[in-house]
N, CA, C and O atoms as a printed pandas DataFrame, in Angstrom:
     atom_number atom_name residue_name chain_id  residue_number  x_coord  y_coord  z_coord
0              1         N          UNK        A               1  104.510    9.200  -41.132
1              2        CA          UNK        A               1  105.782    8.862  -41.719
2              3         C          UNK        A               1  105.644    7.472  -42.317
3              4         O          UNK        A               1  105.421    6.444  -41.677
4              5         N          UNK        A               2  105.815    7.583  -43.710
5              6        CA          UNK        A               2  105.757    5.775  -44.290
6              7         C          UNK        A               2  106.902    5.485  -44.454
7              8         O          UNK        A               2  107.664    6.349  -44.886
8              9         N          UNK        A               3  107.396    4.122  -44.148
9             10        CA          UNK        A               3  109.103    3.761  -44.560
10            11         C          UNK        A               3  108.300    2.379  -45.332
11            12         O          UNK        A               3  107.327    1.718  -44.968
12            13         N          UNK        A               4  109.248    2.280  -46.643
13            14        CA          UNK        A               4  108.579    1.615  -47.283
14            15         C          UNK        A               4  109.753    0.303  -46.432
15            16         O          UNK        A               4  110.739    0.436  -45.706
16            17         N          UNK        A               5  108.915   -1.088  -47.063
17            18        CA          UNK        A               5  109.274   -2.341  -46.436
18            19         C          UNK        A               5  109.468   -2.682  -44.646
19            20         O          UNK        A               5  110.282   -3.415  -44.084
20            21         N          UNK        A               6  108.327   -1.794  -44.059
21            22        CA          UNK        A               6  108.622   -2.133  -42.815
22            23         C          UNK        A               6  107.126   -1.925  -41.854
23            24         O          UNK        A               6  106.633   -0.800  -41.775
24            25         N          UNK        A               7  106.640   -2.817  -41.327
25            26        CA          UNK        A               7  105.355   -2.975  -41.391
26            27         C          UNK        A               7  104.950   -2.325  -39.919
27            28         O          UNK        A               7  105.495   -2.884  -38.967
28            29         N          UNK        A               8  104.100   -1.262  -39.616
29            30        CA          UNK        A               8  103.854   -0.423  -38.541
30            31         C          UNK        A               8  103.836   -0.542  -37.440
31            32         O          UNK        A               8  104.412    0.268  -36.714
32            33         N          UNK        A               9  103.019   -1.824  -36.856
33            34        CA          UNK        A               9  102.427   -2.616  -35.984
34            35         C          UNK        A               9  103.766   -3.293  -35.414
35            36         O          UNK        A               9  103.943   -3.422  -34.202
36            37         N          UNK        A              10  104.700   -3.717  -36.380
37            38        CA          UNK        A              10  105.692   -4.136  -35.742
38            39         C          UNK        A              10  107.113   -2.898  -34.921
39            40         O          UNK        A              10  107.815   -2.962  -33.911
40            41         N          UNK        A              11  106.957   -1.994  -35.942
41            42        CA          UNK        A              11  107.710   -0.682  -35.639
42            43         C          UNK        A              11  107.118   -0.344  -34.429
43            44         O          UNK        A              11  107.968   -0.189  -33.552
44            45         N          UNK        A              12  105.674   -0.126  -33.958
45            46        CA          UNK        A              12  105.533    0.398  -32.616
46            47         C          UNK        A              12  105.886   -0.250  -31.726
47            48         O          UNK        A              12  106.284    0.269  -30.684
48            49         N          UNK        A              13  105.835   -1.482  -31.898
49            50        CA          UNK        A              13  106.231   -2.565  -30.609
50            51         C          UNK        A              13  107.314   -2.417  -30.436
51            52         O          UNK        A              13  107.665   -2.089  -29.302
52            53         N          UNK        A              14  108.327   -2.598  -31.504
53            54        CA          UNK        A              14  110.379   -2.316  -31.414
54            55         C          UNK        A              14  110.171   -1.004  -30.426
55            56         O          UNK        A              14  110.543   -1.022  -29.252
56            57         N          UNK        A              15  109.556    0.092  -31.020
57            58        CA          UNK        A              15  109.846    1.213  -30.509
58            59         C          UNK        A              15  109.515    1.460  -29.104
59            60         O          UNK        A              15  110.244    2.080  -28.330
60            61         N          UNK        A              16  108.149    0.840  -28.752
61            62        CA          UNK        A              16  108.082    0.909  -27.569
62            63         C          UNK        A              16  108.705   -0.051  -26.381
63            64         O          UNK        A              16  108.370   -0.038  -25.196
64            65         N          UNK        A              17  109.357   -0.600  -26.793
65            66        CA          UNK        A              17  110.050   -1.658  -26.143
66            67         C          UNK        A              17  111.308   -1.015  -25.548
67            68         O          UNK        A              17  111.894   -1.346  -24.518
68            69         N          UNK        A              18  111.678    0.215  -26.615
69            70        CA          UNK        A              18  112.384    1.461  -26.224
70            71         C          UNK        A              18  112.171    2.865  -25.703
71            72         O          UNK        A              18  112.921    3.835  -25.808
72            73         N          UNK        A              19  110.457    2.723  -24.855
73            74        CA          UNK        A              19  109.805    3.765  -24.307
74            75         C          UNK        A              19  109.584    4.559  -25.387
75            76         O          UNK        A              19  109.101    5.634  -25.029
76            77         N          UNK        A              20  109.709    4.490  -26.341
77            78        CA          UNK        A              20  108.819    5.553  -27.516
78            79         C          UNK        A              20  107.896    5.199  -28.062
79            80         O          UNK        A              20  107.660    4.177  -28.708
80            81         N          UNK        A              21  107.174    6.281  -27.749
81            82        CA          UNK        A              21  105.485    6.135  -28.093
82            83         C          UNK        A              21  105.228    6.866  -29.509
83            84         O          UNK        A              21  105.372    8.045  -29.831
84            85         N          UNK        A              22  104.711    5.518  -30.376
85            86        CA          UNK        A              22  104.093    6.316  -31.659
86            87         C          UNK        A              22  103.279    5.442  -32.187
87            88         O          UNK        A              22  103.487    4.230  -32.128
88            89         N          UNK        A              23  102.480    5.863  -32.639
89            90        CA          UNK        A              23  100.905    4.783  -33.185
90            91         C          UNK        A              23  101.062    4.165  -34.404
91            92         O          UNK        A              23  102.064    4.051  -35.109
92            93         N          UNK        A              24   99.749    3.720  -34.576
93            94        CA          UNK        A              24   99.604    3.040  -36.091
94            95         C          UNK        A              24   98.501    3.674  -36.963
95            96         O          UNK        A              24   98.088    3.201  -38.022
96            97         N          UNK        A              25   97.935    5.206  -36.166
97            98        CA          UNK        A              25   96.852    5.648  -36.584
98            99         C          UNK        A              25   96.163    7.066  -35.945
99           100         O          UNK        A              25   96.668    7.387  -34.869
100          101         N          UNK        A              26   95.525    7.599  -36.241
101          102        CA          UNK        A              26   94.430    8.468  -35.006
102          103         C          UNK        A              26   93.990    7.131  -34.265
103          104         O          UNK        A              26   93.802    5.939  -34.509
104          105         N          UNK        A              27   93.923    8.297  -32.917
105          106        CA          UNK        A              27   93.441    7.384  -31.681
106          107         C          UNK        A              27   92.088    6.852  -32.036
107          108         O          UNK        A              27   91.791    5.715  -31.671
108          109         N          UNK        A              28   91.243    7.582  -32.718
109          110        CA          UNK        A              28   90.265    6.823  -33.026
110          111         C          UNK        A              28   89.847    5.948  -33.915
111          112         O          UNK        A              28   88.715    5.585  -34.232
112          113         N          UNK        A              29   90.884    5.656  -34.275
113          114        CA          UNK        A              29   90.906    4.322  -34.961
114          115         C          UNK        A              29   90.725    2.433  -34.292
115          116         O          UNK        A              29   91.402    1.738  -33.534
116          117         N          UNK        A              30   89.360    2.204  -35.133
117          118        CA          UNK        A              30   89.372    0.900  -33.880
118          119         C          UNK        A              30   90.117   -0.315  -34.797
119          120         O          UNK        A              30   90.720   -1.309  -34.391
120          121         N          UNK        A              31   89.900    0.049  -35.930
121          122        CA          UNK        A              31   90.385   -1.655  -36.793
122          123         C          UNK        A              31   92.478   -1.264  -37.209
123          124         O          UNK        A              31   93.017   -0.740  -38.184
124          125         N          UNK        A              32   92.970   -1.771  -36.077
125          126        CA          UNK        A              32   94.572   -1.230  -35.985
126          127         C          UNK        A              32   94.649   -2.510  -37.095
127          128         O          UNK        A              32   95.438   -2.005  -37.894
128          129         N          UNK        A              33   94.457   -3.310  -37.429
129          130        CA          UNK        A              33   95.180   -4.138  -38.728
130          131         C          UNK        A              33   94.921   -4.161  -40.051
131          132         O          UNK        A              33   95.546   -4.722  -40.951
132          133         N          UNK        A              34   93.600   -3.270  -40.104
133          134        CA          UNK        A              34   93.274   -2.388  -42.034
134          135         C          UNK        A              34   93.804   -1.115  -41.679
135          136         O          UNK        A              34   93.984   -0.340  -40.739
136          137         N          UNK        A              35   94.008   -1.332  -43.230
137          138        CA          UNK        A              35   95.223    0.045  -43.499
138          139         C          UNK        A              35   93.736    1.536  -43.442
139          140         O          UNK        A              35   92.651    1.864  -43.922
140          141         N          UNK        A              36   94.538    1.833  -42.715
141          142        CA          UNK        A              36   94.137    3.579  -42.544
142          143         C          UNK        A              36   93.296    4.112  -43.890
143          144         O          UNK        A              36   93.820    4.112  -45.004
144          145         N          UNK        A              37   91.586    4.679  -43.586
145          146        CA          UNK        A              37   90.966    4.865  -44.968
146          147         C          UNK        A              37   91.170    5.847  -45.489
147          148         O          UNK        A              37   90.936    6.031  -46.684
148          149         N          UNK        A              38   91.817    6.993  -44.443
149          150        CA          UNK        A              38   92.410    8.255  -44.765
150          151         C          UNK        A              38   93.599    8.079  -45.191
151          152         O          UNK        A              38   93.814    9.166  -45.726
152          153         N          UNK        A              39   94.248    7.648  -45.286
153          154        CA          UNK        A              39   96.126    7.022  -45.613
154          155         C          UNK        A              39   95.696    6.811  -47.376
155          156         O          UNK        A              39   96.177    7.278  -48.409
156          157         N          UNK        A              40   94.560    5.873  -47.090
157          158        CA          UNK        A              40   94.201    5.201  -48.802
158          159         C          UNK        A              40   93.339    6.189  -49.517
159          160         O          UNK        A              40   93.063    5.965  -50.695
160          161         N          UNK        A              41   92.810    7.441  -48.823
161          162        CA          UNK        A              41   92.223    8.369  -49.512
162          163         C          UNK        A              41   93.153    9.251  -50.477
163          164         O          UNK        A              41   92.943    9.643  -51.625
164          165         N          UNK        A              42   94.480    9.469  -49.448
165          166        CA          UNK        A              42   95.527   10.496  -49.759
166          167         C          UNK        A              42   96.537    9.658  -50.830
167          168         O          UNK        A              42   97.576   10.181  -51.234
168          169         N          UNK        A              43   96.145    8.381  -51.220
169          170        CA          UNK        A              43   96.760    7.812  -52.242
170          171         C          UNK        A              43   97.660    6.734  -52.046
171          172         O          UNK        A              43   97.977    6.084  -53.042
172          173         N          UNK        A              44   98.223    6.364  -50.715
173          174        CA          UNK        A              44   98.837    5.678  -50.697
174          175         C          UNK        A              44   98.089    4.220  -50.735
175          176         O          UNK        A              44   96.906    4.007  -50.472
176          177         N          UNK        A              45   99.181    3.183  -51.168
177          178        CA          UNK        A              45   98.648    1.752  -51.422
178          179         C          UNK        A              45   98.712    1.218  -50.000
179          180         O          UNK        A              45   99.439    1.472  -49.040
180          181         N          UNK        A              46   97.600    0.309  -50.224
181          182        CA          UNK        A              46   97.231   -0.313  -48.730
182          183         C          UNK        A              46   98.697   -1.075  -48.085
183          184         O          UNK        A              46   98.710   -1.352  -46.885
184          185         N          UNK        A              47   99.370   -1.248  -48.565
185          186        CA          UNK        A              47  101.355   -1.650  -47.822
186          187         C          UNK        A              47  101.469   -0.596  -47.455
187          188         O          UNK        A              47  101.277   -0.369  -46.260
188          189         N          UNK        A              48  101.806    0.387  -48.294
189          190        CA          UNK        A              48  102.323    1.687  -47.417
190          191         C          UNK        A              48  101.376    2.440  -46.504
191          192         O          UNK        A              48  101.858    3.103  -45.586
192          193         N          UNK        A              49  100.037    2.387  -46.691
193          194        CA          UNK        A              49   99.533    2.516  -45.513
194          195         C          UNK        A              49   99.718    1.713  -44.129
195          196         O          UNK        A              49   99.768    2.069  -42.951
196          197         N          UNK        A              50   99.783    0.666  -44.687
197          198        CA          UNK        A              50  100.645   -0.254  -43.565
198          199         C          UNK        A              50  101.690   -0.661  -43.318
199          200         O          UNK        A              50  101.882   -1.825  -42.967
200          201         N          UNK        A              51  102.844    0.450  -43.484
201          202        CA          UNK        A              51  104.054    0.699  -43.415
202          203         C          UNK        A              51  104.346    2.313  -43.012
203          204         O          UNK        A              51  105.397    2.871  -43.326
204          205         N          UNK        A              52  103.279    2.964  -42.285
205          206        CA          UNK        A              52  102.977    4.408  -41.618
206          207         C          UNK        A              52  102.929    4.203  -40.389
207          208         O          UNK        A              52  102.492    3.195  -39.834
208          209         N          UNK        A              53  103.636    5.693  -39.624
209          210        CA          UNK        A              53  103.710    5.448  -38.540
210          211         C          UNK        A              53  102.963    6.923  -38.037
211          212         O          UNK        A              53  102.950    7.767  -38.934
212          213         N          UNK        A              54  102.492    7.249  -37.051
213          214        CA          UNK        A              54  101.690    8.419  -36.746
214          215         C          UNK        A              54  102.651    8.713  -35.362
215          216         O          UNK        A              54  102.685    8.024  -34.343
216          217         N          UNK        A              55  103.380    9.894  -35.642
217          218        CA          UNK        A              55  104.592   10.423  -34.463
218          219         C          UNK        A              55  103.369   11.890  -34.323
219          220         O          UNK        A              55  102.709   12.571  -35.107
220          221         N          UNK        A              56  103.571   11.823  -32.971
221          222        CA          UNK        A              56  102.818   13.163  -32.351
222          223         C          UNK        A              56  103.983   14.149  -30.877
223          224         O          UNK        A              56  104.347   13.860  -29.737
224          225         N          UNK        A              57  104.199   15.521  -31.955
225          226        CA          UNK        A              57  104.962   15.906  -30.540
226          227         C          UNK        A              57  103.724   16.861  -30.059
227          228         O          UNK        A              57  102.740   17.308  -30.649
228          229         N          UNK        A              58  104.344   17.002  -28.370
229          230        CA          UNK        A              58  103.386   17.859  -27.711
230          231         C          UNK        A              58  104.169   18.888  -27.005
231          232         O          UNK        A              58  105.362   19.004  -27.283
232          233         N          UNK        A              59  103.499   19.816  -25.923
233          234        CA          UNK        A              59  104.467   20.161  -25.584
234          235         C          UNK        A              59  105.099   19.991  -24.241
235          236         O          UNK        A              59  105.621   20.906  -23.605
236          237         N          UNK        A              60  104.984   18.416  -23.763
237          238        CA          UNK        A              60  105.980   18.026  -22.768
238          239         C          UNK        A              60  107.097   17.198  -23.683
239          240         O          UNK        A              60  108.045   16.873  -22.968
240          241         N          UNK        A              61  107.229   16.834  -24.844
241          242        CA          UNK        A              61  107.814   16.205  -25.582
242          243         C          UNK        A              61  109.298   17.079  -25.559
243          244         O          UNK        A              61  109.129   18.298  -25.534
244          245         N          UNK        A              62  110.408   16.720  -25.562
245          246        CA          UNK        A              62  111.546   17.277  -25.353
246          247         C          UNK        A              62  112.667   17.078  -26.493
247          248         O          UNK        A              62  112.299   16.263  -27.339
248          249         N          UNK        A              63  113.653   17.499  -26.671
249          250        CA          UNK        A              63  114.325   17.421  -27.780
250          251         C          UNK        A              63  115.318   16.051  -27.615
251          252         O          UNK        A              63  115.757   15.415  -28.574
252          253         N          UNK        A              64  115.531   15.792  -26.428
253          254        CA          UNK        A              64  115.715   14.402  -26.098
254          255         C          UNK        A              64  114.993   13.351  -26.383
255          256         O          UNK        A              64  115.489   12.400  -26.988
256          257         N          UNK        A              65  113.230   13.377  -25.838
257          258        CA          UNK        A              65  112.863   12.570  -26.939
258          259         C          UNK        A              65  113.044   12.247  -28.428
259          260         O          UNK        A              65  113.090   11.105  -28.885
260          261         N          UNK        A              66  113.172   13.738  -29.347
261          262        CA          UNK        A              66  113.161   13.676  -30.463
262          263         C          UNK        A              66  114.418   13.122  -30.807
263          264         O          UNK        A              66  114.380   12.608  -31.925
264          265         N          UNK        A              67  115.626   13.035  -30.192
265          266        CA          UNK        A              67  116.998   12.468  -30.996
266          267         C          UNK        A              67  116.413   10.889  -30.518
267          268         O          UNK        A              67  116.525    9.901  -31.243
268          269         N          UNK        A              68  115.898   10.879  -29.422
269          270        CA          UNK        A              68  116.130    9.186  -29.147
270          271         C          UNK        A              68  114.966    8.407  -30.267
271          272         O          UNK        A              68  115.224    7.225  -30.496
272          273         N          UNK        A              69  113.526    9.081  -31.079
273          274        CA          UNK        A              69  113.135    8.632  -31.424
274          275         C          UNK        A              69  114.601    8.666  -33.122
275          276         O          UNK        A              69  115.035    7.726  -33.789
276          277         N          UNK        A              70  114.801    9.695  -33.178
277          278        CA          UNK        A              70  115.707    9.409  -34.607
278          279         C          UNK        A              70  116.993    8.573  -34.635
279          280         O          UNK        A              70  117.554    8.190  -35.662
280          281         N          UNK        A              71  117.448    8.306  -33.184
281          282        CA          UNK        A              71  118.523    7.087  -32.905
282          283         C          UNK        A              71  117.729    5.679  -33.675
283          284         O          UNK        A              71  117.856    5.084  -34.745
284          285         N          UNK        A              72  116.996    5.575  -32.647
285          286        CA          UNK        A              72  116.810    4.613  -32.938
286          287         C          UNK        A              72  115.573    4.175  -33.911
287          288         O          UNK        A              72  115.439    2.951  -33.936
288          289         N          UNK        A              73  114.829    4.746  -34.555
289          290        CA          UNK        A              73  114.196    4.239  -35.899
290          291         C          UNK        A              73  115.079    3.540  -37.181
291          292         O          UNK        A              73  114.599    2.776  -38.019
292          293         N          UNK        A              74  116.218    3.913  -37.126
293          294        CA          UNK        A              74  116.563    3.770  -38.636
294          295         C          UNK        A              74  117.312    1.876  -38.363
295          296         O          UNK        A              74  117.572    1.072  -39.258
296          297         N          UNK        A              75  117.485    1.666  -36.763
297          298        CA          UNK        A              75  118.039    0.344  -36.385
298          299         C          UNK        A              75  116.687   -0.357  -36.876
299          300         O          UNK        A              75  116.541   -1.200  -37.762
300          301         N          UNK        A              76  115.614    0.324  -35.922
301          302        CA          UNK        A              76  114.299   -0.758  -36.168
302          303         C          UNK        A              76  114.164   -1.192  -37.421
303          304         O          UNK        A              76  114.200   -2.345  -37.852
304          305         N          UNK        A              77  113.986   -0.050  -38.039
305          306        CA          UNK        A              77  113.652    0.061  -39.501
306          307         C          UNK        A              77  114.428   -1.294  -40.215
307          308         O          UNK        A              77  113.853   -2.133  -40.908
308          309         N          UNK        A              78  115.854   -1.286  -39.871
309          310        CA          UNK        A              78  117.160   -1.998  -40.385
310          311         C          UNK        A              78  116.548   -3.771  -40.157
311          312         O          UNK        A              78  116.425   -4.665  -40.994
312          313         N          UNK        A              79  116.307   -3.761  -38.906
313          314        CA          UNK        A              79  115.900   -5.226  -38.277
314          315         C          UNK        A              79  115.136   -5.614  -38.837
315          316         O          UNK        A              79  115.435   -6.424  -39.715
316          317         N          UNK        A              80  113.528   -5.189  -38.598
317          318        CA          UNK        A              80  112.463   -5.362  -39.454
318          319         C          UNK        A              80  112.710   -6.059  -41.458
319          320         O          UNK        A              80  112.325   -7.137  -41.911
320          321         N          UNK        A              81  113.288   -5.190  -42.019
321          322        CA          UNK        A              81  113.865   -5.615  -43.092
322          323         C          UNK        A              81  114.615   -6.455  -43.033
323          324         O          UNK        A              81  114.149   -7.265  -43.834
324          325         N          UNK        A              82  115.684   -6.964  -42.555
325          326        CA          UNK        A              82  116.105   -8.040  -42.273
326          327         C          UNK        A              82  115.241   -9.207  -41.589
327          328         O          UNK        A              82  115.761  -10.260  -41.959
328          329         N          UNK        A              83  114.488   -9.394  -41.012
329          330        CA          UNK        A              83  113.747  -10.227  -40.746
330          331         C          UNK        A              83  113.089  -10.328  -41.315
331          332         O          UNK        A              83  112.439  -11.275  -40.871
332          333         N          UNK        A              84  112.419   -9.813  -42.629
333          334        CA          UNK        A              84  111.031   -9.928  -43.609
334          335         C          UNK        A              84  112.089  -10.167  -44.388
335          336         O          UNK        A              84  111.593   -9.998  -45.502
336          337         N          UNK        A              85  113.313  -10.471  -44.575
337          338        CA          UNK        A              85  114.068  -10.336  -45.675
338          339         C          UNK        A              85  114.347   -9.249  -46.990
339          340         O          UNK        A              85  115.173   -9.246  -47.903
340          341         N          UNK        A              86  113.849   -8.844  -46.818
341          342        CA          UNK        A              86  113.448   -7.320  -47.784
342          343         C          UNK        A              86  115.438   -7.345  -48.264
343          344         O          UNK        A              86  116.389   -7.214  -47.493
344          345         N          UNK        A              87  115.454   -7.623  -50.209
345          346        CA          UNK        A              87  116.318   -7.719  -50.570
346          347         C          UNK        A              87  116.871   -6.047  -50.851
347          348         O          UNK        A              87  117.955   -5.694  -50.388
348          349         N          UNK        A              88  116.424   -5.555  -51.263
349          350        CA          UNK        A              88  116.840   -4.176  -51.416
350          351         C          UNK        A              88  116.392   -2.930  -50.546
351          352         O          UNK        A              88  115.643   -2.047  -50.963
352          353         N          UNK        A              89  117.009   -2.984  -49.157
353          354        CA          UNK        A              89  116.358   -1.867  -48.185
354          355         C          UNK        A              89  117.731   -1.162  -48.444
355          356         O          UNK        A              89  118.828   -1.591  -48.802
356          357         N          UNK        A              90  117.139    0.390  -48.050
357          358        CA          UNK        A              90  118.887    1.260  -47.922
358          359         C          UNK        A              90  119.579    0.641  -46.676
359          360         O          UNK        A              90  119.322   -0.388  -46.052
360          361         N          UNK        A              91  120.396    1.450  -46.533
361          362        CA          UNK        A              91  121.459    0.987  -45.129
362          363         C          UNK        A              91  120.666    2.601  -44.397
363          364         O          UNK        A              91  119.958    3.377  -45.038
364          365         N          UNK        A              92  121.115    2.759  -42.721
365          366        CA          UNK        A              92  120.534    3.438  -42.121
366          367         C          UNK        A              92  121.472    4.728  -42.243
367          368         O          UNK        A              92  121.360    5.553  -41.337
368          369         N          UNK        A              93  122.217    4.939  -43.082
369          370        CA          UNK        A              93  122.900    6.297  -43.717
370          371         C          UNK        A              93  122.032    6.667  -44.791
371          372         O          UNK        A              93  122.161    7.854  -45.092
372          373         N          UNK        A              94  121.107    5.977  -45.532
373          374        CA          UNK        A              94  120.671    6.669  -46.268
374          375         C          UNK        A              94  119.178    6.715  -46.704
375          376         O          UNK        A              94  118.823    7.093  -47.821
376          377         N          UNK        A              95  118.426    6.341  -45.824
377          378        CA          UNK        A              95  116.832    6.032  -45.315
378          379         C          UNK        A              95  116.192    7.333  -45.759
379          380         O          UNK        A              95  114.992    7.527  -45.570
């Protein structure tokens, strides 16, 4: 998932700070602060590769997880932009 103006590394930390677990990559990825070479294969620019988030459901994953991860992304999302200042982000009605 890429949200443009909001940088990954910081999204997992918000998120997990709220027990939701989601990466910045395949697990086997060792260099977490270059943008993904598969991300930049599939075209995206090295920002929006580093503005991707890698969500994995399984099947202990519950539909409770899934609303709490969609509660609260679109706040993170909101903060993040506000703190980078990002002049033109949507509002979280229309992300």
């Amino acid at each position: 998932l890429t949200i443009r103006d909001a940088e990954s590394e910081s999204m997992v930390l918000m998120l997990d700070a709220q027990d939701i677990a989601v990466s910045l990559g395949s697990s086997c990825s060792s260099q977490a602060l270059k943008p993904s070479h598969v991300l930049l294969a599939i075209g995206l620019s090295p920002r929006e590769a580093q503005s991707t988030l890698l969500i994995t459901l399984g099947y202990t994953n519950t539909v409770q997880d899934i609303d709490c991860l969609v509660k609260a992304l679109p706040d993170v999302v909101m903060r993040l932009r506000q703190i980078a200042g990002s002049a033109d982000f949507p509002t979280s009605n229309n992300q």
